[in-house]
C-alpha positions in Angstrom: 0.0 0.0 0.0 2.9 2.4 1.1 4.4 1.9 -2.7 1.5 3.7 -3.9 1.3 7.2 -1.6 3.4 9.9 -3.2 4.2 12.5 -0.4 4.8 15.7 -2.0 4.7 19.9 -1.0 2.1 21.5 -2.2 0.3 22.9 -5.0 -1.5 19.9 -5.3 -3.3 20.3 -8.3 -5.9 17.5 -9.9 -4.3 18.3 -14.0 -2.4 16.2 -16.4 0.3 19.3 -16.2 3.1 18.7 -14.0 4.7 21.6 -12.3 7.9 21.7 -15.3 5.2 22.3 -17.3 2.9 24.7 -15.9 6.4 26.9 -15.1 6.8 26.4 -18.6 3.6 28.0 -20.1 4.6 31.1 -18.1 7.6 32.1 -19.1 6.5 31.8 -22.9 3.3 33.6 -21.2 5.8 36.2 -19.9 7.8 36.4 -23.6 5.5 38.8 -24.9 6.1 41.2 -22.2 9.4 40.9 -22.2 10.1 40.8 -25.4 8.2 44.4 -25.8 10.6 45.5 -23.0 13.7 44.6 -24.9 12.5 46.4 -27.7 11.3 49.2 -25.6 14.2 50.0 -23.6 17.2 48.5 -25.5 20.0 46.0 -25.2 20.1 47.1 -21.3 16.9 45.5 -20.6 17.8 41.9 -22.0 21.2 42.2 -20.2 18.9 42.9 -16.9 16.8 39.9 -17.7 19.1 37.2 -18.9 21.3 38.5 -15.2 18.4 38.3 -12.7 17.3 34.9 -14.5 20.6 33.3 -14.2 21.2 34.6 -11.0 17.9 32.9 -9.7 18.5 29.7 -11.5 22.2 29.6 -10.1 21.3 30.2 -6.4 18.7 27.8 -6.2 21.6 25.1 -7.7 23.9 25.8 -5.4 21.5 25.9 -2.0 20.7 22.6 -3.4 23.9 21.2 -3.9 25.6 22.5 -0.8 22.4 21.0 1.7 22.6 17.9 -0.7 19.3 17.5 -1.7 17.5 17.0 -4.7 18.4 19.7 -7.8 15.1 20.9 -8.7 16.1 23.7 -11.0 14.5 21.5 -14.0 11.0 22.4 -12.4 12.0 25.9 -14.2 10.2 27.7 -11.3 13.7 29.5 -10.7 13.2 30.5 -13.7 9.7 32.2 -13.7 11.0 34.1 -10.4 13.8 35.4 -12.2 12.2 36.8 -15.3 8.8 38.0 -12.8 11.7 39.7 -11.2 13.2 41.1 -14.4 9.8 42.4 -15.2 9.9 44.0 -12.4 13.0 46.2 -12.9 13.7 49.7 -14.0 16.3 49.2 -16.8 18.7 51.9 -15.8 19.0 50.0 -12.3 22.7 48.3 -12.4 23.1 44.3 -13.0 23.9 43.6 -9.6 20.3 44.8 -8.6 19.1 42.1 -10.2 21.7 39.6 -9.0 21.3 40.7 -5.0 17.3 40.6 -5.8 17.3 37.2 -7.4 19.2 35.7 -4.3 16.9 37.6 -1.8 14.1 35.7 -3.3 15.4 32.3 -4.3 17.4 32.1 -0.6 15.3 33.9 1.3 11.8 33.8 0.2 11.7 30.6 -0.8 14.8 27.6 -0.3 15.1 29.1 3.7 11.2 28.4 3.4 11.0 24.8 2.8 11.4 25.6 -1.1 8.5 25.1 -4.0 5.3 24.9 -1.8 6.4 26.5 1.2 7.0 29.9 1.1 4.4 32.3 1.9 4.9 35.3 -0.1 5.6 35.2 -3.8 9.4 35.0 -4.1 9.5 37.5 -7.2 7.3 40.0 -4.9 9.0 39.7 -1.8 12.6 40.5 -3.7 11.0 43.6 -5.0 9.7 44.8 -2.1 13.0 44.3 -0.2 14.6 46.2 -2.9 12.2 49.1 -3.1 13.3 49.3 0.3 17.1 49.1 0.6 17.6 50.9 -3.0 14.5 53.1 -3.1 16.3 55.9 -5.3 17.8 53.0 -8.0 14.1 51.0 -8.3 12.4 54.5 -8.6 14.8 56.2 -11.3 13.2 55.2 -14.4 15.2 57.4 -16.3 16.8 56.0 -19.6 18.5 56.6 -22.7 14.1 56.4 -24.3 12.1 58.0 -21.9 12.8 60.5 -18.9 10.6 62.0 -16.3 8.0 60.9 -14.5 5.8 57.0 -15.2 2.4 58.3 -16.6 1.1 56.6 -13.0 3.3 59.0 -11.4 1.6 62.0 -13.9 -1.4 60.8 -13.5 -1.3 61.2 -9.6 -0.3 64.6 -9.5 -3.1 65.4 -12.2 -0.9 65.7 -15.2 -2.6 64.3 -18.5 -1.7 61.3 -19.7 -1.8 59.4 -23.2 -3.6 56.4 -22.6 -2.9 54.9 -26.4 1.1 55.4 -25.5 0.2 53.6 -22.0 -1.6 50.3 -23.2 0.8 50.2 -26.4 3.8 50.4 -23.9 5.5 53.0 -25.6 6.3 54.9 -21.6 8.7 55.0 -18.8 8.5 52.1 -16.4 9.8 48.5 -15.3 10.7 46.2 -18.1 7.7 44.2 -18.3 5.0 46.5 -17.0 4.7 49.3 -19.7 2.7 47.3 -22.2 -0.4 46.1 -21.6 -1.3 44.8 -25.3 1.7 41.9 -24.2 0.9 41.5 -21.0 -2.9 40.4 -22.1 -2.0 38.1 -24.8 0.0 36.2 -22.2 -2.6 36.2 -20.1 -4.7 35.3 -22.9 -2.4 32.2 -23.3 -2.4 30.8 -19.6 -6.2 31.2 -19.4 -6.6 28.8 -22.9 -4.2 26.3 -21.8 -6.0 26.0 -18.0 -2.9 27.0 -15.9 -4.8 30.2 -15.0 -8.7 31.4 -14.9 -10.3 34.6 -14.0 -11.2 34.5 -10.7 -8.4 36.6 -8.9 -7.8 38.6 -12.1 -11.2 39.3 -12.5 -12.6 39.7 -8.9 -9.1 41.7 -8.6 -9.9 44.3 -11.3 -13.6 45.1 -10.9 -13.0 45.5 -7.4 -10.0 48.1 -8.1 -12.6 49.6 -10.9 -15.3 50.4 -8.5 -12.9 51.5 -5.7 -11.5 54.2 -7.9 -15.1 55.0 -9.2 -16.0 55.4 -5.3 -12.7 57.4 -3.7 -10.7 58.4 -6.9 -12.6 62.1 -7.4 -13.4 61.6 -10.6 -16.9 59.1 -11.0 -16.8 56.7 -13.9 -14.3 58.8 -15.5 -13.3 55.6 -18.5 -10.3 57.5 -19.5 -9.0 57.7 -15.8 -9.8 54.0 -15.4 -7.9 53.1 -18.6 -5.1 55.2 -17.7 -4.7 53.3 -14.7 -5.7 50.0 -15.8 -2.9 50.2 -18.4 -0.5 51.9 -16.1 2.0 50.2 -13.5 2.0 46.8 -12.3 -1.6 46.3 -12.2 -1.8 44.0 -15.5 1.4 41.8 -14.5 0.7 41.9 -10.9 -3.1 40.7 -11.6 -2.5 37.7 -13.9 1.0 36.8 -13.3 1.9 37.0 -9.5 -1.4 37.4 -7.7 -2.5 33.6 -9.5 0.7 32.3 -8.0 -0.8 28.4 -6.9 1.3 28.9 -3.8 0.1 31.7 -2.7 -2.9 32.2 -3.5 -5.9 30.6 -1.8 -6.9 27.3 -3.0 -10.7 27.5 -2.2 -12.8 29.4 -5.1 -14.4 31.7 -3.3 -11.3 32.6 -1.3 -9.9 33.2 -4.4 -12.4 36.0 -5.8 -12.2 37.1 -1.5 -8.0 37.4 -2.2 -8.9 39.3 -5.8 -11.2 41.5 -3.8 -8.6 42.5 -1.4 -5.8 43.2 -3.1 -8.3 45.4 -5.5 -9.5 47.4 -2.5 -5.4 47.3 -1.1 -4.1 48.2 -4.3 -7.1 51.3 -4.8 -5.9 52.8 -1.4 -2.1 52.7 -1.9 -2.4 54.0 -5.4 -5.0 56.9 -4.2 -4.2 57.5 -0.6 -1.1 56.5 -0.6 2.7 58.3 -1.3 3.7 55.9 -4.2 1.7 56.0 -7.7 2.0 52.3 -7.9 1.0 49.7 -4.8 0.5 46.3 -6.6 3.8 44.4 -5.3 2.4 45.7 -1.7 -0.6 44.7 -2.1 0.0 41.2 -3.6 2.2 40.8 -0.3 -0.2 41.8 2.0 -2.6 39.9 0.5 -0.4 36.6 0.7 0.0 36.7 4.5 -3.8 36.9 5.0 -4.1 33.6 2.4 -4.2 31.1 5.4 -7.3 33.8 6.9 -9.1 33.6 3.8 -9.0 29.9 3.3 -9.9 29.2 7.1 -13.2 31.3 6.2 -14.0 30.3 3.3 -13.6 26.5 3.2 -16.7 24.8 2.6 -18.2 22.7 5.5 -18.6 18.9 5.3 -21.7 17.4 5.2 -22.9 14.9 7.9 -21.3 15.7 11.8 -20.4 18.7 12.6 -20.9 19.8 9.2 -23.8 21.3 7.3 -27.0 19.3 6.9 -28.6 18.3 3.8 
């Protein structure tokens, strides 16, 4: 009988796709985005990318081989945390911004956690977070040799106009993978048609941050303030790329459209009440930590004792 139990971390997921290749289908998710943000910024932004990737991917090797256990880096979720990391990056910050971030993340976040399964905060998210912190001037100078000045978010906030055509075609100042929301959606587009992903927390995440602005943001159902930040920031990437993370997110469905909820409503007051223009990486963390909370009150009851009767 003990010959057929397979103990395993989760996600456990009922699918025919194994975990290689669900982290497969997003990074060629993620290849639109950043292959937009190549073009967009120059030869600086694959240089940032192929960095933080290999930097993730080589951290996770070694914890591996130094605590002798099992190399896992052919699960390519090193991967997907270094190019969500990437994404996340300004392309004037230095190389070894990427390099110290994909460690953070890798080490920290996830391998000191238990690795794939156990951490508790998306590893990609968490890095950014700690870098916003310790290098706040580097991950905030979006300044390059294509666009200088303020993020149209950043515009927007201080009631500057804003083009919103420029904004959803990408052609703006931002992280490398942000700025256009045309790639962004037909990766999305891709994950939702081969099952890894559904709309739930992208969906319930959106609306919600929709009619939060409608209700606080000043300006009613204002559609070209909504586009503008719809298409600006992290809001697109953050949505359908790190908030559907099957670690961190909660596994019941309706604790999943209660987790998009939130981090619309979080994301709504950092981006309005809050000093940033942007809030999504906080949000998503925030959100994370209260996963556990969400499932506990949303997990259906069992019929019979104890439980709910028929």
């Amino acid at each position: 009988m003990s010959g057929l139990m397979k103990v395993s971390s989760n996600p456990h997921i009922r699918s025919k796709m194994g975990t290689s290749s669900i982290m497969l289908s997003v990074v060629i998710a993620l290849l639109p985005a950043a292959g937009f943000g190549i073009y967009n910024f120059g030869a600086g932004a694959l240089i940032t990318i192929l960095v933080t990737v290999a930097s993730a991917v080589l951290t996770e090797y070694l914890f591996e081989k130094v605590c002798k256990k099992k190399i896992t880096i052919g699960d390519y979720s090193a991967v997907v945390t270094g190019l969500l990391l990437a994404l996340n990056l300004p392309v004037s910050a230095p190389w070894w911004i990427g390099v110290i971030g994909a460690v953070f993340a890798i080490l920290v976040v996830k391998m000191l956690f238990g690795g794939l399964g156990q951490n508790f905060m998306n590893p990609a998210l968490g890095a950014r977070c700690f870098l916003l912190i310790s290098f706040t001037s580097i991950m905030t100078n979006f300044d390059c040799d294509a666009y200088t000045g303020a993020t149209p978010l950043a515009d927007l906030k201080n009631g500057l106009d804003v083009n919103i055509l420029d904004m959803v075609i990408g052609r703006t100042a931002g992280t490398i993978g942000e700025t256009s929301m045309i790639a962004i959606v037909i990766g999305a587009c891709f994950l939702i048609l081969v099952g890894v992903i559904d709309l739930r927390i992208p969906g319930s995440y959106i609306v919600s941050f929709v009619i939060f602005l409608c209700l606080f943001g000043g300006h009613g159902l204002d559609w070209a303030y909504i586009s503008a930040h719809l298409a600006g920031g992290g809001l697109m990437l953050g949505a359908f790329f790190m908030a559907t993370d099957y670690v961190t997110r909660p596994v019941t469905k309706n604790g999943q459209i209660l987790f998009g909820v939130l981090l619309g409503i979080l994301t709504g007051i950092f981006r309005l009440f809050g000093p940033s223009a942007e809030g999504v990486s906080y949000a998503i963390i925030l959100g994370n930590l209260l996963v556990p909370l969400i499932e506990k009150i949303t997990l259906p009851k069992a019929f019979g004792k104890g439980g709910e009767k028929s």
